[in-house]
DRENTORKOL-3810 file (N, C-alpha, C; in nm, 4 decimals):
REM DRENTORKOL-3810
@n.u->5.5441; n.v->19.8948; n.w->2.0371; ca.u->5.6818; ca.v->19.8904; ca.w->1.9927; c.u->5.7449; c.v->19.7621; c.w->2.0458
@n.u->5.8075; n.v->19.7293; n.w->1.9651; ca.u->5.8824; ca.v->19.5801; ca.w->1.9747; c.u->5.9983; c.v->19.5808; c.w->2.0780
@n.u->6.0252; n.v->19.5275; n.w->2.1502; ca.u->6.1589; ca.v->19.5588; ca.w->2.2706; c.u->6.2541; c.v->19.4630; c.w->2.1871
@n.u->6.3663; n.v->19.5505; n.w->2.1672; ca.u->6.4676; ca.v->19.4210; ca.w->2.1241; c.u->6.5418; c.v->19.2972; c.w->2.2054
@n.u->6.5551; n.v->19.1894; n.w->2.1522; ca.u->6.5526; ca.v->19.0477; ca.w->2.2371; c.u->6.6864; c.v->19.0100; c.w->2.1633
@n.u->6.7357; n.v->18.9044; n.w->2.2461; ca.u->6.8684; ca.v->18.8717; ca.w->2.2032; c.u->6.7707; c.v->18.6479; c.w->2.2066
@n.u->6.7917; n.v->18.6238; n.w->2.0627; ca.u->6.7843; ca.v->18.5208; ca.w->2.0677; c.u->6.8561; c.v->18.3919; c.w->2.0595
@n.u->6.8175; n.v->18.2777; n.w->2.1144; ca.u->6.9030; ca.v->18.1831; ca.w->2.1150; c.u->6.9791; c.v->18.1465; c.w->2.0079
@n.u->7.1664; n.v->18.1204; n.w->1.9747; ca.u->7.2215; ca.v->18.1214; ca.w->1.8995; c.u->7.1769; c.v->18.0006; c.w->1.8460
@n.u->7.1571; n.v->17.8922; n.w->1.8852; ca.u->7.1178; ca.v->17.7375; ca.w->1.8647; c.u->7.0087; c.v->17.7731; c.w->1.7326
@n.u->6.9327; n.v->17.8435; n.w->1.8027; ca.u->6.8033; ca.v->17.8991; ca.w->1.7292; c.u->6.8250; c.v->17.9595; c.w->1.6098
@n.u->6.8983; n.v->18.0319; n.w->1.6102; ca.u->7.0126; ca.v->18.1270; ca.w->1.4643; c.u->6.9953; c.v->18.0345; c.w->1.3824
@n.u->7.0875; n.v->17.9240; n.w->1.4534; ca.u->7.1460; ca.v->17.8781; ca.w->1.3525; c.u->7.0466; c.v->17.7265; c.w->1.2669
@n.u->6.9581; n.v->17.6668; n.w->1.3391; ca.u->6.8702; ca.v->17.6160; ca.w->1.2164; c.u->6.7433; c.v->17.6890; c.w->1.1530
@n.u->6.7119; n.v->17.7991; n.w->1.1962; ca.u->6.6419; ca.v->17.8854; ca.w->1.1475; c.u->6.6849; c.v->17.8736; c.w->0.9737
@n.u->6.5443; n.v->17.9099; n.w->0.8922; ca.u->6.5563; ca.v->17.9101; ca.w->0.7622; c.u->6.4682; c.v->18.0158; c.w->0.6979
@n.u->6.4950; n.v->18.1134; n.w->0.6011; ca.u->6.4038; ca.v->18.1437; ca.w->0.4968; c.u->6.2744; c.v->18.0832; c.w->0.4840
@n.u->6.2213; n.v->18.1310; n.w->0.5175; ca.u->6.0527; ca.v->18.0102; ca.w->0.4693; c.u->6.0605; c.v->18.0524; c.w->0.3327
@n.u->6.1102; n.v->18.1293; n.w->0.2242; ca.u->6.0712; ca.v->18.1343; ca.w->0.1020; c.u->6.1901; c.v->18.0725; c.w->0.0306
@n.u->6.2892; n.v->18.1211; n.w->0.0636; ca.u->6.3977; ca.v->18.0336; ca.w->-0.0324; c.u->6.5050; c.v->17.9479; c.w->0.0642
@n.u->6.4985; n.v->17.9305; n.w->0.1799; ca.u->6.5376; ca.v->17.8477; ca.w->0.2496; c.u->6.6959; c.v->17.8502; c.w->0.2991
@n.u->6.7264; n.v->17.9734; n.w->0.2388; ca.u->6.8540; ca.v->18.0434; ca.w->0.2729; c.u->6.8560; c.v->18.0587; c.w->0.4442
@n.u->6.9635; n.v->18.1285; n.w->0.4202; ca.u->6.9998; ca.v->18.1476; ca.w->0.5910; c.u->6.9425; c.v->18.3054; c.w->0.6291
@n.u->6.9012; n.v->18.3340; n.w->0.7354; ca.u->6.8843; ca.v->18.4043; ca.w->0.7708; c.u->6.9575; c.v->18.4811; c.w->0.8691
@n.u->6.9516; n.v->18.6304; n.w->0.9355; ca.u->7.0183; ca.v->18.6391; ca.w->1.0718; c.u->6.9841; c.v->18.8052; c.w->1.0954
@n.u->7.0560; n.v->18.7888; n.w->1.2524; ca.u->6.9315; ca.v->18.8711; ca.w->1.2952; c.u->7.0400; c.v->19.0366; c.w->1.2795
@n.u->6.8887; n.v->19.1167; n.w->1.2842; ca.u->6.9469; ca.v->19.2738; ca.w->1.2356; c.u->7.0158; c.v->19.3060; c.w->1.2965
@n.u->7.0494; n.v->19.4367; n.w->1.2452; ca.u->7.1662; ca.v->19.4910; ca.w->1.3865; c.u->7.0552; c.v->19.5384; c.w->1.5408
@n.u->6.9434; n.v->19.6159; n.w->1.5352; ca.u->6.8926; ca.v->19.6284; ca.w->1.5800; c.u->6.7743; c.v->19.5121; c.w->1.6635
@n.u->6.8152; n.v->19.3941; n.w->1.6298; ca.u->6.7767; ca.v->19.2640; ca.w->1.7032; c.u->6.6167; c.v->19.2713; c.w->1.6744
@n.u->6.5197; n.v->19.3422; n.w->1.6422; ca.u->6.4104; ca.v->19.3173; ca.w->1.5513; c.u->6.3384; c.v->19.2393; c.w->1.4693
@n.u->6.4448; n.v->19.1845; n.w->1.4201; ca.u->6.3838; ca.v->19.1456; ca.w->1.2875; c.u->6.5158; c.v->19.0040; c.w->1.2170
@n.u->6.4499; n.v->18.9011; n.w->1.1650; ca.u->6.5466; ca.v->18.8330; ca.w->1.0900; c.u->6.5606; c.v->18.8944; c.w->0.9629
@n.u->6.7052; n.v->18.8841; n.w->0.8916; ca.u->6.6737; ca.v->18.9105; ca.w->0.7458; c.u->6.7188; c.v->18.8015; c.w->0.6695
@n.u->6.6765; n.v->18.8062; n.w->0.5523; ca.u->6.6768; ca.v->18.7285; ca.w->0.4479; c.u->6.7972; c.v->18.8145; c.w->0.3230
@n.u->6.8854; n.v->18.8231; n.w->0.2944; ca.u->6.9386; ca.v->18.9101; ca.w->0.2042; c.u->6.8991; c.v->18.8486; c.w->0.0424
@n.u->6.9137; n.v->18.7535; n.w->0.0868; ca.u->6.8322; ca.v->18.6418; ca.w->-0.0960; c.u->6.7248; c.v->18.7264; c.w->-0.1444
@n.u->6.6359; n.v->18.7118; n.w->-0.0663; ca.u->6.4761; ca.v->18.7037; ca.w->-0.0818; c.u->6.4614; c.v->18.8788; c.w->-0.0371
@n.u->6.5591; n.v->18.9622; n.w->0.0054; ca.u->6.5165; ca.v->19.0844; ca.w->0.0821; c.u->6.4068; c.v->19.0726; c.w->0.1321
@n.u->6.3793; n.v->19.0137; n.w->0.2625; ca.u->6.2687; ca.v->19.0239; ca.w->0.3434; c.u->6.2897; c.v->19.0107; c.w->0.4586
@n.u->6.2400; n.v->19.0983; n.w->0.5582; ca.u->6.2753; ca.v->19.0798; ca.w->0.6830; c.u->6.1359; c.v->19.0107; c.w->0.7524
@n.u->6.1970; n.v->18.9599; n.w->0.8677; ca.u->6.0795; ca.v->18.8574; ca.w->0.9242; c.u->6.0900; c.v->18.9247; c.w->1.1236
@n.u->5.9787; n.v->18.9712; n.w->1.1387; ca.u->5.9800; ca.v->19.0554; ca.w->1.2907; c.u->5.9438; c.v->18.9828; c.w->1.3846
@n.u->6.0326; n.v->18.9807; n.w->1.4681; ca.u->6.0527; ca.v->18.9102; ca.w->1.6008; c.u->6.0066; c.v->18.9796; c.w->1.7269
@n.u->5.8686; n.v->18.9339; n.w->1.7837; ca.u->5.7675; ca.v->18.9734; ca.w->1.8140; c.u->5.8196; c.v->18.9335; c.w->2.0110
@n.u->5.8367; n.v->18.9737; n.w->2.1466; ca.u->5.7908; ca.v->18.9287; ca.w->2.2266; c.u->5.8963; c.v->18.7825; c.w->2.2174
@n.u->6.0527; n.v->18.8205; n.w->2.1380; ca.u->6.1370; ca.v->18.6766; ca.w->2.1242; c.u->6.1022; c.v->18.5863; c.w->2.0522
@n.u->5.9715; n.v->18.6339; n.w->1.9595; ca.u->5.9550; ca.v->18.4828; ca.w->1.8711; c.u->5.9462; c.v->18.5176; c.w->1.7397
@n.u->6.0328; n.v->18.4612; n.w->1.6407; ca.u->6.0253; ca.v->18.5304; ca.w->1.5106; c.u->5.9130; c.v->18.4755; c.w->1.4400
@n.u->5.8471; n.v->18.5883; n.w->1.3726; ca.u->5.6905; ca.v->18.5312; ca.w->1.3017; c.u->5.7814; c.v->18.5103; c.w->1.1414
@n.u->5.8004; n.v->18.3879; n.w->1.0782; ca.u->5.8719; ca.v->18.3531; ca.w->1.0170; c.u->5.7502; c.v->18.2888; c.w->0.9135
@n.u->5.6229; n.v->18.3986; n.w->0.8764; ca.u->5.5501; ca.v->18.3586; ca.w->0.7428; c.u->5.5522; c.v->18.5131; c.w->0.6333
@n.u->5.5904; n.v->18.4334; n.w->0.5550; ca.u->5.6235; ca.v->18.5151; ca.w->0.4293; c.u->5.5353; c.v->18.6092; c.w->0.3774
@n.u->5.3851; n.v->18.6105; n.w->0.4140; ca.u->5.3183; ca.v->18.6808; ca.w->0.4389; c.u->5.2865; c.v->18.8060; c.w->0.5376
@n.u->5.3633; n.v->18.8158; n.w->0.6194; ca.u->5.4225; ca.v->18.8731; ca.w->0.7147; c.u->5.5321; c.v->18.9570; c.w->0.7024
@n.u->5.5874; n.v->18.8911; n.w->0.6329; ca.u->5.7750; ca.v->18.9625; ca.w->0.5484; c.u->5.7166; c.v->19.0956; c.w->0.5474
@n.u->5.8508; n.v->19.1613; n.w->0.5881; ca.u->5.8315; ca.v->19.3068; ca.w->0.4630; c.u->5.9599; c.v->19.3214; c.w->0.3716
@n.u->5.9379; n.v->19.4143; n.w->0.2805; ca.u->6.0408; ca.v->19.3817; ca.w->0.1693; c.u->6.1394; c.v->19.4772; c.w->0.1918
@n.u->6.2867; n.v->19.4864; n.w->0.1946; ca.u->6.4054; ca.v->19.6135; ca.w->0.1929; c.u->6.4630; c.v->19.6523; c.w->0.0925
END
C-alpha cells in the first residue's frame, strides 16, 4: 500500500500530462496525479510520480 506523500509544490507546478500535456494535480487523497483531459491518473509511488502513460489508469 502506497503511504500518502505531500509533494513539492515547485514540482506541481511544471509537472505535465505525458499524453496531452495538460496540467495535472494531485488527488485529494495525495496518491495519485490526475489528468482530468485525458482521465488518467498517474500513481505516486514512495514520493515519485510514475508519470508513463502506460502505467495510467483510466477514471
Amino acid at each position: 500500500m502506497n503511504r500518502p506523500t505531500t509533494l513539492n509544490p515547485d514540482l506541481l507546478n511544471i509537472l505535465a500530462c505525458p499524453k496531452c500535456k495538460g496540467e495535472v494535480h494531485l488527488a485529494e487523497n495525495e496518491d495519485a496525479l490526475v489528468c482530468e483531459s485525458c482521465r488518467l491518473r498517474y500513481a505516486v509511488r514512495d514520493g515519485i510520480p510514475i508519470m508513463l502513460i502506460s502505467e495510467a489508469e483510466s477514471f
